[in-house]
PyMOL CGO cylinders between C-alpha atoms (Angstrom):
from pymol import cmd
from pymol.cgo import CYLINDER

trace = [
    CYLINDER, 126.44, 60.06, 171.51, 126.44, 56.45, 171.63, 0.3, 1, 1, 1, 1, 1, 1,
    CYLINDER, 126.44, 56.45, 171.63, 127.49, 54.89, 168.35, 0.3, 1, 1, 1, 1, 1, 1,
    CYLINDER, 127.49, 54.89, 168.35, 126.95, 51.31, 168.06, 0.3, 1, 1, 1, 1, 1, 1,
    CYLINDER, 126.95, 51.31, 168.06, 129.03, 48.32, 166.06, 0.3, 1, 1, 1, 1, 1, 1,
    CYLINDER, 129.03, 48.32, 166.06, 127.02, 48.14, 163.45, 0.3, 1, 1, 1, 1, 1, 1,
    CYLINDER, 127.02, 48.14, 163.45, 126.92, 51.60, 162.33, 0.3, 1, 1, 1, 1, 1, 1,
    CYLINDER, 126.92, 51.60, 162.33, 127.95, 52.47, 159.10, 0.3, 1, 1, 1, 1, 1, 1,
    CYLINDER, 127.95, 52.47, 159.10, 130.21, 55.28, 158.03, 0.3, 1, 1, 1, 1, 1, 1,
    CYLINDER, 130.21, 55.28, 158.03, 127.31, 57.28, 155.85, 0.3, 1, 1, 1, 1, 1, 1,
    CYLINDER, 127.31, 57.28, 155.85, 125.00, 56.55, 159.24, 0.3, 1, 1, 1, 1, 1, 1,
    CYLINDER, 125.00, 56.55, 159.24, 127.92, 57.92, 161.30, 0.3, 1, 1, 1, 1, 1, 1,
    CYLINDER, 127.92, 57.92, 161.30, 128.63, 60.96, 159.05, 0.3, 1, 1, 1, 1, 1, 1,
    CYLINDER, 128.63, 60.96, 159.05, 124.74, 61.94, 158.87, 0.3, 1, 1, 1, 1, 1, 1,
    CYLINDER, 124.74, 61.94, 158.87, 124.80, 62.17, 163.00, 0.3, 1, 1, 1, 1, 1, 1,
    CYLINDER, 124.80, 62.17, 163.00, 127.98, 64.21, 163.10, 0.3, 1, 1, 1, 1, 1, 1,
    CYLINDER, 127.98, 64.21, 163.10, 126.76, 66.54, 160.19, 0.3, 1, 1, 1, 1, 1, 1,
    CYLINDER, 126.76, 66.54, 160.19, 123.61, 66.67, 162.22, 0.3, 1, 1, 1, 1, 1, 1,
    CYLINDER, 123.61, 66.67, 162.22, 125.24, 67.54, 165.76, 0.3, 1, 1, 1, 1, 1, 1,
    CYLINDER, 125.24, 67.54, 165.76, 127.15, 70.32, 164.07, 0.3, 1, 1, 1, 1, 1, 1,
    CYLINDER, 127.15, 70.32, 164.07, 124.48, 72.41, 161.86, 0.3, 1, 1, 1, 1, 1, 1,
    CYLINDER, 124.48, 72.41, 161.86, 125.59, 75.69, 163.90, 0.3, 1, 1, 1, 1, 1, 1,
    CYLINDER, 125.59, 75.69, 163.90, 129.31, 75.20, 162.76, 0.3, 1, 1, 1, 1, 1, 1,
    CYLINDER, 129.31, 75.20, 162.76, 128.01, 74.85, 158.86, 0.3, 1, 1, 1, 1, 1, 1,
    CYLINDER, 128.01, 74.85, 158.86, 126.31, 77.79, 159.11, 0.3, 1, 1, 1, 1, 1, 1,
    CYLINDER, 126.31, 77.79, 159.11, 129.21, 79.92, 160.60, 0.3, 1, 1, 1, 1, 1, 1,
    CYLINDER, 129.21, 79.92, 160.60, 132.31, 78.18, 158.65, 0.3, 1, 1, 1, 1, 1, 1,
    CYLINDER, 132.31, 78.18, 158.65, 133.00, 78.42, 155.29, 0.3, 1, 1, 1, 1, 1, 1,
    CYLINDER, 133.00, 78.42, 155.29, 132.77, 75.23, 152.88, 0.3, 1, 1, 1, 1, 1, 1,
    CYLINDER, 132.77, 75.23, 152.88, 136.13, 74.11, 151.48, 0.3, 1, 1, 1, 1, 1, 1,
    CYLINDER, 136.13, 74.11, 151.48, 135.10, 74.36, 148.11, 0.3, 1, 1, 1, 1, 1, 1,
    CYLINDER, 135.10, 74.36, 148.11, 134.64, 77.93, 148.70, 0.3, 1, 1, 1, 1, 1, 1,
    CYLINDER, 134.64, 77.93, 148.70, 137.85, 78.79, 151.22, 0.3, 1, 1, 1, 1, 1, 1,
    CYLINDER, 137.85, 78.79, 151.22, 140.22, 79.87, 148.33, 0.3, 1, 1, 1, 1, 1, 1,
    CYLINDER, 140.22, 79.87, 148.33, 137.93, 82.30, 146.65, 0.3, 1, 1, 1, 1, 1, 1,
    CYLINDER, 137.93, 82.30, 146.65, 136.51, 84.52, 150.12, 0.3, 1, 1, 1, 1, 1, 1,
    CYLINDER, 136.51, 84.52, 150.12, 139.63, 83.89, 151.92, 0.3, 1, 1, 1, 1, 1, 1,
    CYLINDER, 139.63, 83.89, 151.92, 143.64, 83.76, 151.53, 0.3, 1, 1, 1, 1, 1, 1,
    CYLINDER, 143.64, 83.76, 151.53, 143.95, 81.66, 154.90, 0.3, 1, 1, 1, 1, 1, 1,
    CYLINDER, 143.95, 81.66, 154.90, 144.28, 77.97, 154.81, 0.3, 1, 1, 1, 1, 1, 1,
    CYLINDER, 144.28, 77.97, 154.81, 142.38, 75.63, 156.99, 0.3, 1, 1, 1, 1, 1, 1,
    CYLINDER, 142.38, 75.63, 156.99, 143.92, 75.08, 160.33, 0.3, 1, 1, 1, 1, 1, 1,
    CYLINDER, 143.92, 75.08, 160.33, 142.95, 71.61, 161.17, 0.3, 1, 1, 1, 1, 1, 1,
    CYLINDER, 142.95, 71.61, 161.17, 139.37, 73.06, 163.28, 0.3, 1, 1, 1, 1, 1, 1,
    CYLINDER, 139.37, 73.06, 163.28, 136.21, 71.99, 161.73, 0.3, 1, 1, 1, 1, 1, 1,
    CYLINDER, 136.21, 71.99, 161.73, 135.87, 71.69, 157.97, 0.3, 1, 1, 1, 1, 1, 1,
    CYLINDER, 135.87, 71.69, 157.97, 133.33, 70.73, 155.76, 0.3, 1, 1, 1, 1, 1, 1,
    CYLINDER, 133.33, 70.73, 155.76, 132.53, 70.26, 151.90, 0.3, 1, 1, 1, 1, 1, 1,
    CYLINDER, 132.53, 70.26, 151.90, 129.14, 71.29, 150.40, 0.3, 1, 1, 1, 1, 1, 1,
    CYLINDER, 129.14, 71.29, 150.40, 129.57, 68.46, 147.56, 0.3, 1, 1, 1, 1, 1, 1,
    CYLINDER, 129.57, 68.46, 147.56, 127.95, 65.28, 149.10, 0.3, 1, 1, 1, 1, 1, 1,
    CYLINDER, 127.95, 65.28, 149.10, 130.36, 62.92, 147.71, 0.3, 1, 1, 1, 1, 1, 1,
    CYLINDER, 130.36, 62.92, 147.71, 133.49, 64.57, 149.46, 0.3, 1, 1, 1, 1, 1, 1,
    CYLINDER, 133.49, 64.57, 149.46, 134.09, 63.91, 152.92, 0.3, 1, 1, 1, 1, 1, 1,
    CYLINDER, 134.09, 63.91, 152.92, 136.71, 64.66, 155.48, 0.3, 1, 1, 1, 1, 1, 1,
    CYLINDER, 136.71, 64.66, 155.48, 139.37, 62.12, 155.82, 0.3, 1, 1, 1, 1, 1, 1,
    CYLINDER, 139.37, 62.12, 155.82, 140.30, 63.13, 159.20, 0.3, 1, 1, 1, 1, 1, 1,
    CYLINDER, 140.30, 63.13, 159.20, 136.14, 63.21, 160.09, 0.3, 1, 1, 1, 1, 1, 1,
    CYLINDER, 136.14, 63.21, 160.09, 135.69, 59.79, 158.62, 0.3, 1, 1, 1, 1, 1, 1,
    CYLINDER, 135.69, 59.79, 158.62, 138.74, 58.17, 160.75, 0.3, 1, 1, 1, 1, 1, 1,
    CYLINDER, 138.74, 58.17, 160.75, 138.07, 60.08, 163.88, 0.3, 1, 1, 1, 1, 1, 1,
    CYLINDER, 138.07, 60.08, 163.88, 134.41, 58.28, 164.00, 0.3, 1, 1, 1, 1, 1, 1,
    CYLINDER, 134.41, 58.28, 164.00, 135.48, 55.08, 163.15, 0.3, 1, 1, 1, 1, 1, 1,
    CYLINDER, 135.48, 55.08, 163.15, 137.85, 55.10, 165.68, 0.3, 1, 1, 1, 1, 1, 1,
    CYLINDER, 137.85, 55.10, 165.68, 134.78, 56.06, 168.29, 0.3, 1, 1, 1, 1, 1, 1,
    CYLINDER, 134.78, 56.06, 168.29, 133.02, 53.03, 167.45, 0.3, 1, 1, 1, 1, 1, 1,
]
cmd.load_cgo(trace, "trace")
């Protein structure tokens, strides 16, 4: 993926969220992780189904890509 300068996080976040549609399918949203399962996340992918929540670890691992 080549990412360029002027990028902006929401534009960078739409292409990772895009790349990765096979992982939403088969991992469970965060929102949800407490009620189907007693395991915590263990720093692999996560994602949250509420649009306004993002990944802080997501959001600086892209910026530092650009």
């Amino acid at each position: 993926m080549v990412i360029g300068d002027t990028a902006s996080l929401a534009e960078l976040l739409e292409r990772y969220d895009a790349e990765h549609d096979l992982l939403r399918d088969l991992v469970i949203a965060e929102e949800d992780r407490a009620r189907f399962t007693a395991s915590k996340s263990s720093g692999e992918y996560r994602w949250f189904r509420s649009p306004n929540v993002i990944c802080i670890e997501k959001a600086r691992r892209l910026r530092r890509r650009r």
